[in-house]
C-alpha positions in Angstrom: 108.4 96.4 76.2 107.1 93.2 77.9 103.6 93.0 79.2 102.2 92.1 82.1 98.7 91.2 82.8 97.6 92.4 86.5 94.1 90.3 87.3 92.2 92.7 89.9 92.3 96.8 90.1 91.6 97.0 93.9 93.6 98.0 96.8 95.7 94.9 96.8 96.4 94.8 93.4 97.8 98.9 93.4 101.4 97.9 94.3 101.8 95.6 91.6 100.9 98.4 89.1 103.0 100.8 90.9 106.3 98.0 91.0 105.7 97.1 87.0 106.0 101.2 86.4 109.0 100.9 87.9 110.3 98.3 86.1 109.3 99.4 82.6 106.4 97.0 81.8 103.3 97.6 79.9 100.5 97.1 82.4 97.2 95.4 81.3 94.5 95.7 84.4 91.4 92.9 84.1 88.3 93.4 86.2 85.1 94.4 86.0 83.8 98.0 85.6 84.4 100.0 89.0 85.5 102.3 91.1 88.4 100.5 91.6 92.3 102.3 92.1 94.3 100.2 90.3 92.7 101.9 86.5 94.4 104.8 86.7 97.3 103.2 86.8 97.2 100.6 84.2 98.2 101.4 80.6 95.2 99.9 79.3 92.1 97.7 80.4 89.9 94.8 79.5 86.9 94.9 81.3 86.4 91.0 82.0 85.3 89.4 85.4 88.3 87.9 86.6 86.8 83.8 87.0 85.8 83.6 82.9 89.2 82.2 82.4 88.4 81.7 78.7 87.2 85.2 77.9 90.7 86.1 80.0 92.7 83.6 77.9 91.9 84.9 74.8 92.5 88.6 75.9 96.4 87.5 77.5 96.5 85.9 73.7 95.7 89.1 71.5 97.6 91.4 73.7 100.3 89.0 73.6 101.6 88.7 77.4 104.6 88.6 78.8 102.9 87.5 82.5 100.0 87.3 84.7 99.4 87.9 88.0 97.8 89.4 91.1 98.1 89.7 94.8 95.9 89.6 97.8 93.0 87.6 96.4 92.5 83.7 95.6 89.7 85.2 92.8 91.5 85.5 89.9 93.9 82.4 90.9 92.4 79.7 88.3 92.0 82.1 85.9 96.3 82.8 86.7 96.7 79.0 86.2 94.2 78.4 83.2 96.4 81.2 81.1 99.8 79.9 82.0 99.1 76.3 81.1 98.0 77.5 77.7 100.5 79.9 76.9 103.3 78.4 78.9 104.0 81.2 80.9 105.9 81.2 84.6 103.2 80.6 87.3 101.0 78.2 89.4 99.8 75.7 87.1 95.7 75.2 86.5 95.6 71.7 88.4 97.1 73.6 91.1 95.1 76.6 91.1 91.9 75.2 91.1 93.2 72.8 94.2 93.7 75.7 95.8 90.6 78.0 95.0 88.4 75.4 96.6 88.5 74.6 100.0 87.1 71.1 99.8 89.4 70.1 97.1 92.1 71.5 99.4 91.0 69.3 102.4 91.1 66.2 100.0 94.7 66.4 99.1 96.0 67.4 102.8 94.2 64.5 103.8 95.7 62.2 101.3 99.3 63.7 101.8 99.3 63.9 105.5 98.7 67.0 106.5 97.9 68.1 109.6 94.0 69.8 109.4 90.8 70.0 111.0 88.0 67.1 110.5 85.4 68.5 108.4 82.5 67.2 105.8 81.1 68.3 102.4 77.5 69.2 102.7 75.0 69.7 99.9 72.8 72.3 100.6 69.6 70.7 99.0 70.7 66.7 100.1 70.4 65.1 103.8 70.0 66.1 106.9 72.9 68.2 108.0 72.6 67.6 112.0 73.0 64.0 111.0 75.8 65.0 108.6 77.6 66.5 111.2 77.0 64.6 113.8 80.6 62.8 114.0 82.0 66.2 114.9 82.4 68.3 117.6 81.3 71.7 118.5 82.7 74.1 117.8 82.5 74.4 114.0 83.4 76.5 110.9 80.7 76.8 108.0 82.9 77.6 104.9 82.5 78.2 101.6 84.6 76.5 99.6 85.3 79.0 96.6 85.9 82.8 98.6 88.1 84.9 100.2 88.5 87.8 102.5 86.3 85.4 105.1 83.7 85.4 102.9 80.8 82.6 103.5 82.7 81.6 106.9 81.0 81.6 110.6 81.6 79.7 113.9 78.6 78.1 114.7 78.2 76.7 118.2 75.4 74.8 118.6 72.6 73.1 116.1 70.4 76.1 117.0 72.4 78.1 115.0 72.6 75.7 112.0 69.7 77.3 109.2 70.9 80.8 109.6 74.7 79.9 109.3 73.9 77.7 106.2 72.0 80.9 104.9 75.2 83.2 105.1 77.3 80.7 103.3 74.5 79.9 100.3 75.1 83.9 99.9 78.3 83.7 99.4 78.9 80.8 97.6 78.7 79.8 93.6 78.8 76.0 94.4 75.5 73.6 95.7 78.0 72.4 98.3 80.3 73.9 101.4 82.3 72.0 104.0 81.4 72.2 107.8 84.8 71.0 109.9 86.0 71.5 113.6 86.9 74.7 114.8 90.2 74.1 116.7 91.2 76.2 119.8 94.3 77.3 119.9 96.4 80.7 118.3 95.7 81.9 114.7 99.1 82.4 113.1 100.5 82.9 109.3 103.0 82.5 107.1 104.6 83.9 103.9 106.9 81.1 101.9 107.3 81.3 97.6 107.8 78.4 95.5 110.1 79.0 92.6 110.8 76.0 90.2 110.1 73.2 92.6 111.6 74.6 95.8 110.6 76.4 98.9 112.6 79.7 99.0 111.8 80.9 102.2 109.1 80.6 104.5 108.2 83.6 107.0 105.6 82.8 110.4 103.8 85.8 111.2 101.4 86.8 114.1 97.9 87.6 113.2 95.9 90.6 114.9 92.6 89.1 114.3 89.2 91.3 114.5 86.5 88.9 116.0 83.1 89.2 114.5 81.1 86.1 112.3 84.4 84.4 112.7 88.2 85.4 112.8 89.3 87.9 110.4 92.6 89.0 110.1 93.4 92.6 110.7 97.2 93.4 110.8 100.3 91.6 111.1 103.3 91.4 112.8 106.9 89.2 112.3 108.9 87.7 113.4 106.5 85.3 115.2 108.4 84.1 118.6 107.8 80.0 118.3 110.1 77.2 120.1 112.2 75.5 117.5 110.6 72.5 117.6 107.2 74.5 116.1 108.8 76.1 113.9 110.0 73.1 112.0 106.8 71.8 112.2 105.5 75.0 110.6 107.8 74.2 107.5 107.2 70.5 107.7 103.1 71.1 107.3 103.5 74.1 104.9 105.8 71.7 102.6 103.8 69.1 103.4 100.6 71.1 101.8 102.6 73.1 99.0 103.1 68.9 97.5 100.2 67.6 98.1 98.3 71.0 96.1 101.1 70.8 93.5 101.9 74.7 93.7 104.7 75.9 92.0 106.5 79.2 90.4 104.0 81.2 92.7 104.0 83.5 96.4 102.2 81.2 99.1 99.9 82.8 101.5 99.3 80.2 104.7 96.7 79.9 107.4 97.5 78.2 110.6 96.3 77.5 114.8 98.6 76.4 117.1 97.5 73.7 119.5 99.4 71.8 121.8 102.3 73.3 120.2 101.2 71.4 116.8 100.4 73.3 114.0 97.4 72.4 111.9 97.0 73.8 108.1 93.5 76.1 107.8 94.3 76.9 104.2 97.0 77.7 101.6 96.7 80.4 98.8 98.4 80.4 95.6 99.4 83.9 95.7 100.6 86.6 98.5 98.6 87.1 101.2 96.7 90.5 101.7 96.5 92.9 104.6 100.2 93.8 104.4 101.7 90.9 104.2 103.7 91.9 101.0 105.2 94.7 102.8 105.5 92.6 105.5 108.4 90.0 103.8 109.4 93.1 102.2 110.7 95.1 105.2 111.3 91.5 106.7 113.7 90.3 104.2 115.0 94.1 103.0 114.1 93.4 99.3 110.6 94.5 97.3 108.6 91.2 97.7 106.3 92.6 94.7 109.1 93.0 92.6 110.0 89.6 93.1 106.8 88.3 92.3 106.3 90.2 89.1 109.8 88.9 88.1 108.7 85.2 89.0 105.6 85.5 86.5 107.6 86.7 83.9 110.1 83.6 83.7 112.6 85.2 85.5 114.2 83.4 88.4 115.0 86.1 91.8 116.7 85.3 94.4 115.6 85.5 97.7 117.8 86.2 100.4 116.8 85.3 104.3 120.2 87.1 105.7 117.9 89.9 107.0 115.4 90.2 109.5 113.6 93.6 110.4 110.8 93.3 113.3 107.6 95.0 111.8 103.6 95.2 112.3 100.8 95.7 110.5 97.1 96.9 111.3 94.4 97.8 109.2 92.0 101.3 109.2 88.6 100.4 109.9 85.3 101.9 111.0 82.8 100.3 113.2 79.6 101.7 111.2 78.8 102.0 108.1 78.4 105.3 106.5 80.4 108.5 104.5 83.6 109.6 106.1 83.1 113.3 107.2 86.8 113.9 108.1 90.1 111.7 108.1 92.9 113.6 110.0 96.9 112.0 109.9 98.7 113.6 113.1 101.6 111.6 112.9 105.1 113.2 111.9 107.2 111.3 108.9 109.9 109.5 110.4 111.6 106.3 109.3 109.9 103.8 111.9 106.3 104.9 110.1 106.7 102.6 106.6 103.6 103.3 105.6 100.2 105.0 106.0 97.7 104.4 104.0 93.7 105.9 103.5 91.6 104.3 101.1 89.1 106.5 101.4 88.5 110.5 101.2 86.3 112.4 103.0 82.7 111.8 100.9 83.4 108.5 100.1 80.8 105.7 101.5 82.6 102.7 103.8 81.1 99.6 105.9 81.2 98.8 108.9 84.2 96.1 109.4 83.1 92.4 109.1 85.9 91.2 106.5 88.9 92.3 104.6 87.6 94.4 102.2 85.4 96.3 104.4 88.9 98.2 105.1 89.3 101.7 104.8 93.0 102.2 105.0 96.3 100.3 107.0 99.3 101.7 109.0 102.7 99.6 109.0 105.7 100.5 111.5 109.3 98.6 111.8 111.7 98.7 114.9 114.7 97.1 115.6 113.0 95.1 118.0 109.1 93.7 117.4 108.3 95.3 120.8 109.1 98.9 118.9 107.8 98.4 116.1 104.7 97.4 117.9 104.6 100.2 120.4 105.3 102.9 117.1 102.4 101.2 115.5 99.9 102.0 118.6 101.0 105.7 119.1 100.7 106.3 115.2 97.2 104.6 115.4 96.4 106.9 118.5 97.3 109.9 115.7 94.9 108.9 113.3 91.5 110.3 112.9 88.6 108.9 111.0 84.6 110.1 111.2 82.4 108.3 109.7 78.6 109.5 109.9 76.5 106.5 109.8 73.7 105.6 107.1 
């Protein structure tokens, strides 16, 4: 029986286990102690924080692995890279990985390929004067740390007023002595799914973004196809091939953030791994194959095929509360039918949740398909509308 290393036991990480069952694989589940899902489903555990890549290493070397993986976190991504270098396994590489685990690196090498980004500067937090630092941009900007995800360490900041307490939230966040502060372009947040396999983009999927505003944008459901002119969307695949060669990414799933301006697309950031929030069972229903399947095939050498012939209209938005606090009662109204993929609580009644600032503040997620986007959408607001969450606030 061949083994497969999942990195992460959270809500993202819960199909994976589910698909390898499926399959036949011996599941191995590193993370920290928790109250985290993904236990109970693994055959066994090593309790090891997902970044010590050498404490990791020599675990996927006792147990003997046949792959490592995850989905829906850039976390555990060097870590993925670190133990396939070593032991020669199918996945992102380490160079790769830690390219794209750290946003300034990132910015370096779309800058030196070509690609299409915002202007932005690394700032120390303890060297120079960051107004003067910054003072070749333009308002608005994005405060970022470089080495999270879920929207972690990110806020819009609009004027210098704002500057100390912005830099405050990203130290938080952070585990470097530097961030990067670059211009926040106006235009329309969009995605996209694509996979490398063995040097070659196999498909890459544009996707709308419904995007919660707090701090700063943070996606919240999803929807696809994405309705571009033809002209963007070959600029879409120009840019996103553009950046998968200039990080090096290879043998992996490929989670992209974009905005549209002037019909251009600029690259936010690309992730060595598949994007959260649905997206999964987004190319899944999409495409009319199991996307996590194909990803747990990828990392153990195999080589899937993935067909673009199909092309099912579906949406995506997450379950979330707007105060934080213990969820008194959690109702589901909505009648099975085969529009309603999915729906999805997180959470029982008893359990403590936050209010919604960033992706893992999310308490559950509902995800519909039509045979038009404008049915799946409208089945995705009257199952939302049947949905019933109280959460008493603490």
């Amino acid at each position: 029986m061949k083994k497969l290393m999942i990195m992460g036991a959270g809500i993202y990480q819960v199909p994976l286990y589910q698909r390898a069952k499926e399959m036949g694989l011996h599941t191995i589940a590193v993370s920290i102690p928790g109250n985290y899902p993904g236990f109970a489903l693994a055959d066994e555990v090593c309790y090891i924080d997902t970044t010590d890549y050498n404490a990791v290493l020599a675990a996927a070397r006792e147990k003997q692995i046949d792959g490592i993986v995850t989905a829906g976190t850039d976390v555990a991504v060097i870590t993925i890279g670190k133990v396939c270098d070593e032991l020669g396994l199918s996945g992102l590489s380490f160079e790769a990985a830690q390219v794209a685990s750290d946003k300034l690196k990132m910015k370096e090498k779309y800058e030196e390929f070509g690609v299409r980004t915002a202007r932005y500067r690394r700032i120390y937090f303890e060297k120079g004067d960051l107004v003067e630092q910054t003072s070749e941009l333009n308002f608005p900007l994005i405060f970022k740390a470089v080495d999270t995800s879920g929207s972690r360490g990110i806020i819009r900041v609009d004027s210098l007023e704002e500057f100390a307490a912005a830099q405050e939230i990203v130290r938080a966040a952070t585990h470097k002595d530097y961030y990067i502060v670059e211009e926040f372009i106006e235009g329309e947040e969009f995605g996209a799914q694509a996979f490398v396999l063995d040097g070659k983009v196999r498909f890459i999927l544009p996707h709308g973004d419904y995007v919660f505003h707090g701090d700063t944008g943070v996606p919240a459901g999803h929807f696809a196809p994405y309705e571009l002119p033809e002209a963007v969307i070959e600029d879409v695949r120009e840019q996103t091939e553009r950046a998968i060669r200039a990080m090096g990414l290879n043998n992996c799933a490929i989670n992209a953030d974009f905005i549209m301006r002037d019909q251009k697309t600029y690259v936010l950031e690309i992730g060595g791994r598949s994007g959260a929030t649905c997206l999964a069972e987004l190319v899944s229903i999409y495409y009319g194959y199991d996307y996590y399947k194909k990803i747990i095939q990828t990392a153990l050498g195999e080589k899937p095929e993935f067909p673009t012939d199909q092309a099912v209209p579906n949406a995506s938005r997450l379950l979330m509360s707007s105060k934080t606090g213990v969820i008194r009662s959690q109702s589901n109204e909505n009648v099975p039918c085969d529009e309603i993929y999915e729906i999805q609580f997180d959470y029982q009644p008893g359990d403590h949740v936050r209010e919604f600032h960033v992706g893992p503040d999310r308490i559950g997620h509902v995800v519909t398909k039509g045979a038009t986007l404008a049915e799946a959408v409208k089945t995705l607001d009257a199952a939302m509308e049947k949905i019933h969450i109280e959460v008493e606030e603490q």
